[in-house]
N, C-alpha and C positions, 0 to 999 in steps of 0.2 A: 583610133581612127582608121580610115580604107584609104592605104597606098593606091597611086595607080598605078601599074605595071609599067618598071622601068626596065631598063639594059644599061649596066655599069661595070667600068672595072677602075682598076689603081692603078695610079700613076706615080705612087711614091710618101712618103712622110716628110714629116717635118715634128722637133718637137718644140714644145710649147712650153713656156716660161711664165715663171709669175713677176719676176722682175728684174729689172738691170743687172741685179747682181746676179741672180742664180743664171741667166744670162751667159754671163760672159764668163760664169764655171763651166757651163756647160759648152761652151764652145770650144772655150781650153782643154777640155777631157775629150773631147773628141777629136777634133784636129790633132791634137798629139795623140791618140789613139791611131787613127787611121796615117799620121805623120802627112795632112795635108798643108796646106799652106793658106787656102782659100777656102771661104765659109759653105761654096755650094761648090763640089767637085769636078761636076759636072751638071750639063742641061737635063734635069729630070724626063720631059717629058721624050727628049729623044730616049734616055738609058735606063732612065728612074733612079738615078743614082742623088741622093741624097745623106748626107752623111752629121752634116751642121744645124743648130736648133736654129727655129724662125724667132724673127726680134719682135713680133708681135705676140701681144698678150692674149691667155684664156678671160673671157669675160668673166667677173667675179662671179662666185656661185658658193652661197655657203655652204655646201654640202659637198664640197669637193675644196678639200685641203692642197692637196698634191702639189707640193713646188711646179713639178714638171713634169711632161707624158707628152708620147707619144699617139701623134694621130697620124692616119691615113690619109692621102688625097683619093676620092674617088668622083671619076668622072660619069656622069649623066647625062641625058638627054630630057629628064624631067623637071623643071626650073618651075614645076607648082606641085603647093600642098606638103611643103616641108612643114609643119609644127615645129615647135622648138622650145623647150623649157626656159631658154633666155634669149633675149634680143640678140638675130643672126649679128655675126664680128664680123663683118668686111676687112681683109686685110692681102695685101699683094706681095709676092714674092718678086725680088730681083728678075726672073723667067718667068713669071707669069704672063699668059696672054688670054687668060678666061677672067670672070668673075669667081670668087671663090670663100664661101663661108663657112664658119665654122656652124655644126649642127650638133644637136644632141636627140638625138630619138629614143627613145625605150630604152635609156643606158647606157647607151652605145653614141662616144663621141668621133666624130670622121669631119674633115674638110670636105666638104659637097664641090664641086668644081662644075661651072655648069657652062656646058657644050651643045651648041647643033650638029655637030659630027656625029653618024650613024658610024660612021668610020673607023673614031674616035673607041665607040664603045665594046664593037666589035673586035677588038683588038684583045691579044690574050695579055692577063694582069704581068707587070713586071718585067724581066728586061732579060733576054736571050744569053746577057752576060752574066750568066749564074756564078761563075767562077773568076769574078774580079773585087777585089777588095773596095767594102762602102757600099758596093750595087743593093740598094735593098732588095732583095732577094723573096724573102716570105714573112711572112706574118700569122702571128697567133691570136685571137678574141678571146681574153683571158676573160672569164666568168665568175659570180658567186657560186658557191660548190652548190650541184645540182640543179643548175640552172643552165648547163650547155645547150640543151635542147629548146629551151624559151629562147635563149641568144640566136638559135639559129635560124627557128622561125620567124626571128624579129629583124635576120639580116635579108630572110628570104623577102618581106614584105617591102622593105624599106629600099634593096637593090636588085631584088630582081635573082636572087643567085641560087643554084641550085644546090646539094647536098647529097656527100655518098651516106651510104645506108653503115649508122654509128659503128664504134668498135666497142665493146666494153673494156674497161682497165680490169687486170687479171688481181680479183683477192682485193676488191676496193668499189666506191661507189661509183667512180668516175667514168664516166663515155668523152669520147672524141670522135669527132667527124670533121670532114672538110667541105670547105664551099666552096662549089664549083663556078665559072662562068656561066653566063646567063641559056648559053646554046645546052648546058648539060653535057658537053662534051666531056669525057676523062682522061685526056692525057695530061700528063705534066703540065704542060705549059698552060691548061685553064684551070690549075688548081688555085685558088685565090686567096682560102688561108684556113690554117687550124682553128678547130674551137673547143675548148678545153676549158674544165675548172679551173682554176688559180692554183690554188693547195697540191694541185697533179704537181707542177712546177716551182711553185715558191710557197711552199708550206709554212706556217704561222706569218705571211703578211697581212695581221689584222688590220691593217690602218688600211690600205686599200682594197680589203676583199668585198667590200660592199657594191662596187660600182665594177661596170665591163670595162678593161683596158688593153691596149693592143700593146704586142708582144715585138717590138720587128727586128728582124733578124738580116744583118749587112756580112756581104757575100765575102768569101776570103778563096784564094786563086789554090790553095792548097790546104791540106791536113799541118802541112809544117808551118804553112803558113799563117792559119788559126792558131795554133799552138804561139808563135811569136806573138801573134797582135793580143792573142788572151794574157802572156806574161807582160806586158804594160799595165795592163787594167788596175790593179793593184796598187802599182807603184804610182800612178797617178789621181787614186783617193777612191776609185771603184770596187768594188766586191766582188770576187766568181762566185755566184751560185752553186752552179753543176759544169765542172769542168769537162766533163767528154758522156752526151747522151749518141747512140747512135739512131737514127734516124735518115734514110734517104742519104747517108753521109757521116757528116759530125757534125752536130750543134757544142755550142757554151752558153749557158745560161748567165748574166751575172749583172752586177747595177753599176747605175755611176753614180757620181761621189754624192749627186742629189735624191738617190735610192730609188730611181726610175729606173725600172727591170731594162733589156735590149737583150739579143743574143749575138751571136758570131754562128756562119750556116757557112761550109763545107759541103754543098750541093754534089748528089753523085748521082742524081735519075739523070734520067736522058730524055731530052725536053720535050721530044714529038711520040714517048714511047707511055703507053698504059699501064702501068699495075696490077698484076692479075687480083687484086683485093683490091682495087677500087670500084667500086658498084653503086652505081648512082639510085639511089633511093626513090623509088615510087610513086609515094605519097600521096595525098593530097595537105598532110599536117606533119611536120616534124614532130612536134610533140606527142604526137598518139603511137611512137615507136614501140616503146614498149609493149602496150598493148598490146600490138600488134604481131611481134615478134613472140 
């Protein structure tokens, strides 16, 4: 179908459960992960800071197992012409003060959050507080291998968002690129999120390499201080992945104890500063990169 041209960014996640029980594991792995006290740490949409799963359900969908996953909030100013493979979920957060549905487009599952702020959208993704524990911070659209480029063009139609010009993974099939905010600007602060195969990151997870899932990674105030909050992970029923990628910092790759990927991000750009390799890509098509190149 033909998107109309929006302007969006994020405001934050929440993850989503399939029941009571996985529920209130998942809230226990994270609260004692981040050693919070309370289910929402903070007011999202002043900080973005989100740390504890939402008590509402994914609508059933047989073709999606997943106990649990993460979704993005993202806000719009377009509130027609969503499609949606199953009847939109209405459901409200404790801080809500929008409408806000779950969607699924081209694969790609996100809360739609829907705004008449122009304000709102213009606003760069995520929260100035890179370097406080729980902030979510960044996010990945993990993809079926060699599909990054179809994800990206499917995020450009559906939000609006722009794209640097790919990188190829060295000695492997895999590209990465990042989307940008809707203006195309390149600093730091309107980069809105990785897009990468699956397999780049969590190699042989067949049971969800079929479907796009997001990646998101909550912010930690230090190097020492990821290193602490990653030695919990474990001990409380979670898996490390990849314990030290360097990237803009440090990431930790790793799951909890319901095998929902998350990371831990050790942020070290500097928010209003550009990358000399970030190159906003041209285009009229993600997908004809290749080609092209």
């Amino acid at each position: 179908m033909q998107h109309a041209a929006v302007q969006s960014y994020v405001v934050g996640a929440s993850l989503f459960t399939r029941d009571r029980a996985t529920h209130m594991a998942a809230l226990t792995f994270y609260q004692s992960l981040f050693q919070e006290k309370e289910a929402n740490i903070s007011n999202p949409w002043e900080r973005r800071v989100v740390v504890s799963p939402d008590s509402s359900r994914l609508p059933s969908n047989d073709n999606h197992s997943r106990p649990s996953e993460w979704l993005l909030h993202i806000v719009d100013t377009n509130c027609q012409g969503k499609d949606d493979v199953f009847t939109p979920h209405l459901f409200q957060h404790p801080y809500a003060r929008h409408e806000q549905f779950v969607y699924e487009e081209e694969r790609i599952r996100f809360v739609h959050v829907r705004s008449e702020s122009l304000a709102e959208v213009n606003s760069p993704p995520y929260t100035s507080h890179q370097r406080e524990d729980g902030a979510v911070v960044w996010a990945n659209l993990l993809t079926p291998d060699r599909e990054e480029l179809t994800a990206a063009s499917a995020t450009a139609r559906l939000f609006g968002w722009r794209h640097t010009v790919p990188i190829s993974f060295p000695l492997s099939p895999y590209t990465f690129l990042t989307a940008l905010h809707h203006s195309g600007r390149t600093a730091n602060r309107y980069k809105v999120c990785g897009i990468l195969a699956r397999s780049a990151l969590l190699a042989g997870d067949d049971e969800r390499s079929r479907f796009c899932e997001w990646l998101v990674s909550f912010g930690c105030r230090s190097s020492e201080r990821l290193i602490q909050i990653r030695e919990r992970i474990e001990p409380l029923g979670g898996k490390v992945v990849s314990p030290y990628i360097e990237a803009d910092g440090v990431v930790c790759v790793a799951r909890d104890p319901q095998g929902t990927p998350f990371a831990l991000y050790y942020r070290t750009d500097v928010w209003e500063e550009t990358k000399p390799n970030t190159v906003l890509y041209e285009g009229a098509d993600i997908t004809k990169w290749k080609k092209e190149s």
